[in-house]
N, C-alpha and C positions, 0 to 999 in steps of 0.2 A: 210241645213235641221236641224230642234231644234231638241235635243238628250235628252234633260232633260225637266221633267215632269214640274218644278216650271216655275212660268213666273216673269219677272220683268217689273214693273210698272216705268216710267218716267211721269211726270205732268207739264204743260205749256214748253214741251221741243221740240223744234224745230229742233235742231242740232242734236241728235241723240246719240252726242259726251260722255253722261253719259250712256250710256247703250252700248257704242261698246266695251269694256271688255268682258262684261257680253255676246254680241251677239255672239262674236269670240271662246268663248267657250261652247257655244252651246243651251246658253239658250234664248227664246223664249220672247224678248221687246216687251213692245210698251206705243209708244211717244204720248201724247196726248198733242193737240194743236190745238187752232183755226186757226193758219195759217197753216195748213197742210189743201190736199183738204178733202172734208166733205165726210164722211166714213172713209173707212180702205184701205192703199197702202201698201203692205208688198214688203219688199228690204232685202232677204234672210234672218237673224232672228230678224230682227225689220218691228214693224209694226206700220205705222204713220195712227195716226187716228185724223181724222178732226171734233172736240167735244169740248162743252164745261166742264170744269171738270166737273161743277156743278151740269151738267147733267147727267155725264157718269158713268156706274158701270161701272168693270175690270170682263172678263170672269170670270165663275167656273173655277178656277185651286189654285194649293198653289202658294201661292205670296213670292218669293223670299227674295225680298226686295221692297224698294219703294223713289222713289228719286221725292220734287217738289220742283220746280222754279216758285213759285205764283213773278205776274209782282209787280215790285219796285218804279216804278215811282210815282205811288202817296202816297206813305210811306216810301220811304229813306230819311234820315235826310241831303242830300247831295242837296234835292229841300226843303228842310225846306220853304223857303223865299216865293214859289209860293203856299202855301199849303192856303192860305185865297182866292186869284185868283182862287184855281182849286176848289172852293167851299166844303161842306162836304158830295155831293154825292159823288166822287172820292172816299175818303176818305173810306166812308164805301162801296163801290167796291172791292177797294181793300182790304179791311178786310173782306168780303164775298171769294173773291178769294182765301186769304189764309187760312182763315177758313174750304173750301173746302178740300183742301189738309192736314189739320190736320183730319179732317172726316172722308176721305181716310185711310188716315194712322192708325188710330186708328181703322180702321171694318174691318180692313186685319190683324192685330196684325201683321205685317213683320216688320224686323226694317226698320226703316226709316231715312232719312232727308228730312229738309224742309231747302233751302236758300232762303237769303235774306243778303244785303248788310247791315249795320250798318241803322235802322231805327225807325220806332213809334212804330213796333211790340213788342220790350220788353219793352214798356208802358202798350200796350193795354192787350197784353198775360204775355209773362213770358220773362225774360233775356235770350240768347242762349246759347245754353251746350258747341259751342266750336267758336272761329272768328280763319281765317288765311286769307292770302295772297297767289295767285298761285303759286308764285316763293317756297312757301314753301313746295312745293311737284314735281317741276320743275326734278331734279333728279329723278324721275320715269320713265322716259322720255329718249329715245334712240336715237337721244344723246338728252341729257338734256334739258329743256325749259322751255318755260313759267314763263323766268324772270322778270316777274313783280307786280306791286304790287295794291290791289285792295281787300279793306278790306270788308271781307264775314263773314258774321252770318252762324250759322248752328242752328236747334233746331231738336234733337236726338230721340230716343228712340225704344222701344221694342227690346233691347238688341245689337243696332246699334254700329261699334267696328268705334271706329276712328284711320285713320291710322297713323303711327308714320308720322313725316316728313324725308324726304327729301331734306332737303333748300336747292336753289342756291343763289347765288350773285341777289338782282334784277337792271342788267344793265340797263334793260328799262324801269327802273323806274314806274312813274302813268301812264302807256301808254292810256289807255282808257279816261283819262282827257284829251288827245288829238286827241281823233279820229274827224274827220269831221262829222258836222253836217248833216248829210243826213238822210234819210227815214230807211237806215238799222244802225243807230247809236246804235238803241236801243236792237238790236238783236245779234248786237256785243259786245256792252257789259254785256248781260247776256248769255253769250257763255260760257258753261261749259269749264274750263281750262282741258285742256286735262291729263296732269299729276293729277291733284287730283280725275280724271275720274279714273287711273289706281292704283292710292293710293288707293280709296276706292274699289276698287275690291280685290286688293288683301289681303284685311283688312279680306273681309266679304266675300266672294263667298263660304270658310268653314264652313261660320254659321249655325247652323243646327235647327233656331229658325222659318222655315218658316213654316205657317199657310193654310191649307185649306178654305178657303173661301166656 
């Protein structure tokens, strides 16, 4: 049952895994996602709703905070090579999608992030406020994890605290350059690292900058 009034907003999140901090103590998710089913499944205090951002407002309540994961595939600089093949609809798709999520995040005034892997967006927008790797916040994690390495943009604001690190060793190195090519490849690797899920709660769950919508 949610005990607190604010709600938190997650954007193109399917895992869940950036907002179970936040659910566990007692405030009221929800994950929006086209791959969740179409409407709203609530699973104790997150609620997966099946929407496109584009389309979706976030109820009337105060917005906590606000976390998006607009998709990467056709603006990471990591497919540079295929980017004349996937023509320049793609292109401006996914700069609609993350566009979205800046939109978002600016008519709720909550702080925010938006990731993205190392891409065109600090061409087309602005450079990111902060890049790390999961292992660097691995030690949040009981016992420790998510030693690997997998270089992430962040682009910040409305008062969003970044949390210190935690670094571990990254034993397993670029693990996601080696996952198998399959249909959930994609969904595996933009799987919220679970340690900078608890880094940034514990950063921000104090901040007292959240806005009534």
């Amino acid at each position: 049952m949610s005990r607190r009034a604010e709600i938190v907003i997650s954007l193109f999140d399917r895992t869940g895994n950036m907002v179970a901090p936040w659910a566990a103590a007692g405030y009221h998710c929800y994950c929006v996602d086209l791959q969740h089913p179409v409407g709203e499944t609530r699973h104790g205090n997150i609620t997966f709703v099946g929407a496109d951002v584009r389309e979706w407002l976030p109820p009337f309540a105060a917005v906590k905070i606000l976390f998006a994961f607009p998709p990467c595939t056709d603006v990471a600089a990591s497919g540079a090579r295929w980017f004349r093949d996937k023509g320049i609809g793609s292109l401006i798709r996914a700069l609609q999608l993350f566009e979205a999520s800046v939109r978002l995040a600016e008519w709720t005034r909550a702080p925010y992030l938006i990731e993205n892997p190392v891409s065109t967006v600090a061409t087309y927008w602005r450079k990111p406020d902060h890049i790390f790797d999961p292992c660097d916040f691995g030690g949040y994690l009981m016992p420790a994890g998510d030693a690997y390495t997998k270089r992430t943009c962040l682009w910040t604001g409305n008062g969003f605290v970044m949390p210190p690190p935690k670094r571990i060793a990254p034993t397993e190195g670029s693990r996601m350059h080696r996952l198998a090519p399959t249909t959930e490849r994609a969904n595996l690797r933009s799987a919220t690292p679970k340690g900078f899920a608890q880094a940034v709660f514990e950063a921000n769950h104090h901040n007292e900058l959240a806005f009534s919508a």
